[in-house]
C-alpha positions in Angstrom: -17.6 -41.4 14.5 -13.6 -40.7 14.1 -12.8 -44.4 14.3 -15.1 -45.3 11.5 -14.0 -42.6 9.4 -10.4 -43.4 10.0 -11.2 -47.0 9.2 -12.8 -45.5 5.5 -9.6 -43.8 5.0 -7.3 -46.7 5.8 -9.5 -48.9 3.2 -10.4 -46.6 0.5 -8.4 -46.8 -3.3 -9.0 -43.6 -3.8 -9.8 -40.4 -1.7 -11.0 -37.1 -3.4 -10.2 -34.0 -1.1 -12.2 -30.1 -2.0 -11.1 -28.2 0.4 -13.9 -25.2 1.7 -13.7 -21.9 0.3 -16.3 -20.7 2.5 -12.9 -21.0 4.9 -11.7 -17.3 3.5 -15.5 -15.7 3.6 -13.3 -13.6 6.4 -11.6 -12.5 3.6 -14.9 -11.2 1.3 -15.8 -9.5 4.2 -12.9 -7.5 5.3 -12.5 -6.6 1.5 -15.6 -5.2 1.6 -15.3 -2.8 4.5 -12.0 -1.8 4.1 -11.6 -2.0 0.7 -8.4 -4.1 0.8 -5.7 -5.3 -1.6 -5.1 -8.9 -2.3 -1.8 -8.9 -0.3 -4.2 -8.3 3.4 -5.5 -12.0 2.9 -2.6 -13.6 2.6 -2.6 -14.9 6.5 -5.6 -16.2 6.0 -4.7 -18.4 3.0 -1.6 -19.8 4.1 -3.6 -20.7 7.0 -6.2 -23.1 5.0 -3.0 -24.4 3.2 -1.4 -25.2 6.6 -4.8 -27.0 7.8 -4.9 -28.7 4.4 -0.9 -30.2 4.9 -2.2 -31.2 8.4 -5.4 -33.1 6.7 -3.2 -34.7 4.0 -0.6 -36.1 6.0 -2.9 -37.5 8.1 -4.8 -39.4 5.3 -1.3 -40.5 4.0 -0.1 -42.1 7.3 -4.0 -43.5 7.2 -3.2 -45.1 3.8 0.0 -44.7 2.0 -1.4 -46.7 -0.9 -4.7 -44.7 -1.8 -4.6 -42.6 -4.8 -5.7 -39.1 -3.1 -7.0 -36.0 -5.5 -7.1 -32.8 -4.4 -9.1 -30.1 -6.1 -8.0 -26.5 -7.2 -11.2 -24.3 -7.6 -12.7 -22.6 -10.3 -13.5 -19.2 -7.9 -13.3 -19.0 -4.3 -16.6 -15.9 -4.6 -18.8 -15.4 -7.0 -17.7 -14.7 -10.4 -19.2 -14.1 -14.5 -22.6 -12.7 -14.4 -23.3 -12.2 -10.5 -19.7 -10.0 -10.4 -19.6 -7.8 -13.0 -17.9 -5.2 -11.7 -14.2 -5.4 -12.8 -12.3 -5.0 -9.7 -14.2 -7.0 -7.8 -13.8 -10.0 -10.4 -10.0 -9.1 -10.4 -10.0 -9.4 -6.6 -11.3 -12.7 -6.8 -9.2 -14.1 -9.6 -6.2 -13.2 -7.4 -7.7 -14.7 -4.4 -8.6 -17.8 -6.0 -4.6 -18.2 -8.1 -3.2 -18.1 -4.7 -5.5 -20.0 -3.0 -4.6 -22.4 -5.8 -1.1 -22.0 -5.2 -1.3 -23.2 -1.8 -3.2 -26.3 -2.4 -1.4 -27.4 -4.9 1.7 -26.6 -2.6 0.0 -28.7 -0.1 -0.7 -31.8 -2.4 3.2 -31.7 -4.0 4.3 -31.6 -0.5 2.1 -34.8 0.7 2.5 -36.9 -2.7 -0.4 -36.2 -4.0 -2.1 -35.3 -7.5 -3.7 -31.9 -8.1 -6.6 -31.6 -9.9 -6.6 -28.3 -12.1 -10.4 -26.7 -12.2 -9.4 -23.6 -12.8 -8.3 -23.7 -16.5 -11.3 -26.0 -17.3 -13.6 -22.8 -16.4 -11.5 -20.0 -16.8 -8.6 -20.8 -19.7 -5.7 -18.4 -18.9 -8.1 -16.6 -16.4 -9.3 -14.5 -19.5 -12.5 -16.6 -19.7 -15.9 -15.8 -18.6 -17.2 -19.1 -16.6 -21.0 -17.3 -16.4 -22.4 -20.4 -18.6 -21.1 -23.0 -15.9 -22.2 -21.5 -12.8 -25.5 -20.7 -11.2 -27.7 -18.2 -10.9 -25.8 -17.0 -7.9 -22.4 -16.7 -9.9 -20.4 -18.7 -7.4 -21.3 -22.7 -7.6 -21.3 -24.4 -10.8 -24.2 -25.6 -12.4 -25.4 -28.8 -14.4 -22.7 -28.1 -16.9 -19.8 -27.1 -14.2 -20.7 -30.2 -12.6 -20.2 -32.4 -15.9 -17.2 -30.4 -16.6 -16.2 -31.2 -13.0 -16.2 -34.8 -13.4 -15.3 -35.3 -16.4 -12.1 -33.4 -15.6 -12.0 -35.5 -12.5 -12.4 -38.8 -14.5 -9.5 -37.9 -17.2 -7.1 -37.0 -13.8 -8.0 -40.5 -12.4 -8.3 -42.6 -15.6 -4.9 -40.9 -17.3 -6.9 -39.9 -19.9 
């Protein structure tokens, strides 16, 4: 129900906000078949960042007060060991950097704190994240999670 979501909102100290990448799977898929740069998906980034300033001043004028997170990602496809072809993996890194961009755009824009999961997994982007994803190469596993939180934890705690 909206109203009792809305209600959650306007109560809540704190609000943690991942956005979808499964939002630019468009993307993956015209890359495949037409073999695209980086520069085609644009549109469809800027997009999600426009839906994501939508979301985030809504949850401000819900609750000014909250302390609201908002998560860069590690890799918006699959990455390390289910990826290893180079271009592809370089396709995604700069998918995922300006994907990144625009959130954390979004969150300056709106007040509110970014949290970096990017260099946690991936350093400089020279970094191979294989040992903190799954089998699939794309979500994180037992250790990506811990790293995930933990990262999370420091953001909210100052630490």
């Amino acid at each position: 129900d909206d109203d009792e979501q809305q209600q959650a909102v306007s109560q809540a100290d704190l609000i943690l906000l991942t956005t979808g990448a499964n939002d630019l799977l468009p993307a993956q898929e015209d890359r495949l078949l037409a073999d695209s740069e980086p520069h085609a998906e644009k549109t469809l980034v800027d997009d999600t960042g426009g839906v994501l300033r939508l979301v985030l001043a809504r949850i401000r004028h819900l609750n000014p007060n909250a302390q609201v997170l908002v998560t860069t990602y590690w890799n918006v496809f699959r990455d390390g060991r289910a990826e290893p072809d180079e271009r592809e993996l370089a396709w995604n890194d700069a998918i995922t950097r300006s994907f990144n961009a625009v959130l954390t755009s979004a969150a300056q824009d709106n007040g509110v704190q970014v949290v970096d999961l990017y260099r946690p997994f991936k350093g400089d982007g020279s970094a191979d994240p294989t040992r903190l994803l799954a089998e699939d190469g794309d979500h994180p596993n037992a250790a990506g999670h811990h790293l995930i939180a933990d990262t999370i934890v420091r953001v909210v705690t100052g630490g």
